[in-house]
C-alpha positions as CSV (number, residue, x, y, z in Angstrom):
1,X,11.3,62.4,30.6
2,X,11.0,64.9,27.7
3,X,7.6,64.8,25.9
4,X,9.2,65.8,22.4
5,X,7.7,63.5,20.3
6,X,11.7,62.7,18.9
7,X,14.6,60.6,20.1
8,X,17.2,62.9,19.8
9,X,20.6,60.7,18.2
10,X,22.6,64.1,18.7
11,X,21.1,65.3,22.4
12,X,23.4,68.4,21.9
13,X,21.5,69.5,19.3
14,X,18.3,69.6,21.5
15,X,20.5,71.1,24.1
16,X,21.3,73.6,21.8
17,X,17.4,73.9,20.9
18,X,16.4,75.1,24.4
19,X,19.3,77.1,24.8
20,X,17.4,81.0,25.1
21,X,19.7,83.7,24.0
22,X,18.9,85.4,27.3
23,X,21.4,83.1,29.2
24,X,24.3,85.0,27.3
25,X,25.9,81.7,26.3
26,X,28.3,81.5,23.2
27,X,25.5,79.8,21.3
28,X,21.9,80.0,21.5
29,X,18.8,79.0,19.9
30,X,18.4,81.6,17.2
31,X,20.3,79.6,14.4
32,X,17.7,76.8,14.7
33,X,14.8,79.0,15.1
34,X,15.7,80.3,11.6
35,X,16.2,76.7,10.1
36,X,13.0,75.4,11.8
37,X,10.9,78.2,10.6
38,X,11.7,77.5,7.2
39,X,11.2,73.8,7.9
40,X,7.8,74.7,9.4
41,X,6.7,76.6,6.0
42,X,7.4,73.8,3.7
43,X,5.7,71.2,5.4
44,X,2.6,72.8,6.1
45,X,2.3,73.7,2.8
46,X,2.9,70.6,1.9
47,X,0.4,69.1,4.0
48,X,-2.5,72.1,3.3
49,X,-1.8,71.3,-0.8
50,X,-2.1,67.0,0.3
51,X,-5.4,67.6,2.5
52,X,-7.1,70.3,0.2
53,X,-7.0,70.0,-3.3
54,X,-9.9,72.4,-4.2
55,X,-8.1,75.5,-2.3
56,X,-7.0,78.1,-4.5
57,X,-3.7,79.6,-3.9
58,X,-4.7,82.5,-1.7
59,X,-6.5,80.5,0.3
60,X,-4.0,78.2,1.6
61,X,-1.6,81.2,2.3
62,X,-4.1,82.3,4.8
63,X,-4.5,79.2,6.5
64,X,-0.9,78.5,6.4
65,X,-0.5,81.7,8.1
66,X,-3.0,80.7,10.8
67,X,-1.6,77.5,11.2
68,X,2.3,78.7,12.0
69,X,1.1,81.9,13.9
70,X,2.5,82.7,17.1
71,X,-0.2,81.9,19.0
72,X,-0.5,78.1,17.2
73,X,3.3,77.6,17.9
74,X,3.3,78.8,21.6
75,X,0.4,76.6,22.4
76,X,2.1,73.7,20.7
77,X,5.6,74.4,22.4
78,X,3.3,74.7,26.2
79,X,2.1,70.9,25.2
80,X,5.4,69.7,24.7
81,X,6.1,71.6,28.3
82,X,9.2,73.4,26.6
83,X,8.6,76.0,29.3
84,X,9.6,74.0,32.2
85,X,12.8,72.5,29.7
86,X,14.3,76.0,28.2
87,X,17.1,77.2,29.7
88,X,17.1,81.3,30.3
89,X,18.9,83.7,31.3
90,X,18.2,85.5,35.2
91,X,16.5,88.3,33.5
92,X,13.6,85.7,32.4
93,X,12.9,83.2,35.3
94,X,10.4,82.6,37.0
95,X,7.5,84.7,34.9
96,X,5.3,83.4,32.4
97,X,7.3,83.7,28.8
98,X,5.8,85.6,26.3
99,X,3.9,84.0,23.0
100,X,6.8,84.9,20.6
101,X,9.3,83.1,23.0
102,X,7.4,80.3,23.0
103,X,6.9,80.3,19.5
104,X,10.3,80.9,18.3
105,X,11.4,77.9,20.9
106,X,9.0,75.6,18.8
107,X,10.5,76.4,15.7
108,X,14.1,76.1,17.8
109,X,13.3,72.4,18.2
110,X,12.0,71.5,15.0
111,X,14.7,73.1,13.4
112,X,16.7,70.6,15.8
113,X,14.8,67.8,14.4
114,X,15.5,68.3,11.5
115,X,18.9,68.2,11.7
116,X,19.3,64.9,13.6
117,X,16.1,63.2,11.8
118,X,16.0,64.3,8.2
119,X,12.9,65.4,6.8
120,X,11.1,62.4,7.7
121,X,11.3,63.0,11.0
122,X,10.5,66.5,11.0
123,X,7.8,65.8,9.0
124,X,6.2,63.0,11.7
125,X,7.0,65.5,14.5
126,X,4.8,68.5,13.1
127,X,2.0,66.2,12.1
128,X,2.1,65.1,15.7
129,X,2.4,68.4,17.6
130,X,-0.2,70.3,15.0
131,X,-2.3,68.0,14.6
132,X,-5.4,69.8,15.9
133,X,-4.8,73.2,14.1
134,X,-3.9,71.0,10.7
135,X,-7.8,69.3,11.2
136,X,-9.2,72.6,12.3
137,X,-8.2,74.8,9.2
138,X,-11.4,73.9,7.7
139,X,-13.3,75.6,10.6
140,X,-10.9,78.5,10.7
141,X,-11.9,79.5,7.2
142,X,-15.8,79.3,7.8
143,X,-15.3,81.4,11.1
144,X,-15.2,85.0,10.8
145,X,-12.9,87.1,10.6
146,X,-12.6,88.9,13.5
147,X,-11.0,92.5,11.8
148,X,-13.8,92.4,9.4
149,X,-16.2,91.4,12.7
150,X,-14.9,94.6,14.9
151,X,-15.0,96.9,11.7
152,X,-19.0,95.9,12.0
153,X,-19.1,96.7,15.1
154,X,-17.3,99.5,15.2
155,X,-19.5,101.0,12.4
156,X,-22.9,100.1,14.3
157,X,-22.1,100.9,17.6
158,X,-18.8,103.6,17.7
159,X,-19.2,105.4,14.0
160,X,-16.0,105.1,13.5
161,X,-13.5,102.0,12.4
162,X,-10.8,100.5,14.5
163,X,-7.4,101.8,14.5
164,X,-4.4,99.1,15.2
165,X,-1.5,100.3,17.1
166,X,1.8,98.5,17.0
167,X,3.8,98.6,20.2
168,X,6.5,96.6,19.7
169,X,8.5,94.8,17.2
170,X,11.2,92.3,18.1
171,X,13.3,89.8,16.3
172,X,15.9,89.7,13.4
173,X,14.5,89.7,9.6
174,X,13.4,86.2,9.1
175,X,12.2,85.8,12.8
176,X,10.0,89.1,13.4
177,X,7.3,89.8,16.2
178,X,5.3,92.2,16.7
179,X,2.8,93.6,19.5
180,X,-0.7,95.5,18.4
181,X,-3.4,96.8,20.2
182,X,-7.2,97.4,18.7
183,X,-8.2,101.3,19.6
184,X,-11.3,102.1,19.4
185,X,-13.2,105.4,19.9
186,X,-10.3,106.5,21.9
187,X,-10.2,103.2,24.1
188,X,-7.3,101.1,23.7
189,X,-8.0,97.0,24.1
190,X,-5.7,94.2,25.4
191,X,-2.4,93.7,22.4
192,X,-1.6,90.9,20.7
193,X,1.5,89.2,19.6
194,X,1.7,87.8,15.6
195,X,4.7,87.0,12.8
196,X,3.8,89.6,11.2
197,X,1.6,92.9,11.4
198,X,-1.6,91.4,9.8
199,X,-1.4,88.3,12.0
200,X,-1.0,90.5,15.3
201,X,-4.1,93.0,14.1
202,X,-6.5,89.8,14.1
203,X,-5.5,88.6,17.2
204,X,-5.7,92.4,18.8
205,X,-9.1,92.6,16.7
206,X,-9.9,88.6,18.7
207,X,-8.8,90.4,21.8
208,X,-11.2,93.4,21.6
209,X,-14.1,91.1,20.6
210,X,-13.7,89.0,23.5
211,X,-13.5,92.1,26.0
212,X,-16.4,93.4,24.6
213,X,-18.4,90.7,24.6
214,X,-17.4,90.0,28.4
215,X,-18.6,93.8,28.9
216,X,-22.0,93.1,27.0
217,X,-22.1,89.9,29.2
């Protein structure tokens, strides 16, 4: 039994949803990953201007960008166990899928649910499946940041600041991904995969801070 939190009236649409373009089949997800990320946008804004009246407008683009980030949506889409429901192509079988597949495969869906629910619908289904990052936003905003943590760090303990590297972009115009690394003091950390280039340079910078800190014990 699926554990999308939607009963699909049109189940070719959530066929379509899990279809990856890697299987090389006529038609694929990528459609409804477009549709859904839009879909995503508006409702949480919508939800960020409901909950938090007293957030000025700047403030709610970062947390909205926090709250759809790659790493939000994959986690999301591994809940609803997407990964063991997506059909892919040979090439991708069998290893674990990276965060911006997962991501995009969210978005696939929602985009799906949109379609056969209305609005409504889509609406219920992201308060359901984001409900933990939609309470947490508060708590994201006190925590620090971590660029602005490993530009401390850098400056007390290397001298000089953090480079970001990106290694890979993927993805059409409205779906883009890319992979960064933090270097530091010609050491090169563990990458990290965001919407867009600021998102993946404070995940790389998260990824640095954690190895360090596992280094410092």
């Amino acid at each position: 039994m699926s554990s999308i939190p939607h009963a699909f009236c049109d189940e070719a649409l959530l066929e379509l949803a899990l279809t990856h373009a890697s299987t090389g089949a006529a038609t694929d997800n990528e459609r409804l990953e477009f549709l859904g990320d839009a879909v995503l946008d508006l409702l949480v804004a919508e939800e960020l201007y409901r909950r938090h009246p007293d957030l000025a407008e700047g403030e709610m683009t970062e947390l909205k960008a926090w709250v759809v980030s790659r790493r939000v949506l994959a986690s999301a889409a591994r809940n609803l166990d997407l990964v063991d429901q997506v059909s892919l192509g040979q090439g991708m079988r069998g290893r674990a899928l990276p965060t911006s597949v997962l991501a995009n495969l969210y978005e696939a869906i929602l985009g799906a649910v949109y379609l056969d629910g209305g609005l409504e619908e889509a609406r219920r289904f992201t308060h359901k499946t984001l409900r933990g990052p939609l309470d947490q936003v508060r708590e994201h905003k006190r925590a620090p940041n971590p660029k602005q943590t490993l530009q401390r760090w850098s400056q007390r303990d290397a001298g000089d600041p953090p480079t970001y590297v990106v290694l890979e972009e993927r993805g059409h115009a409205h779906a883009r991904a890319f992979l960064v690394c933090a270097e530091l003091d010609g050491r090169r950390f563990p990458s990290a995969w965001g919407r867009t280039r600021r998102e993946a340079e404070t995940w790389a910078a998260h990824e640095a801070l954690q190895r360090l800190a596992q280094e410092k014990g």
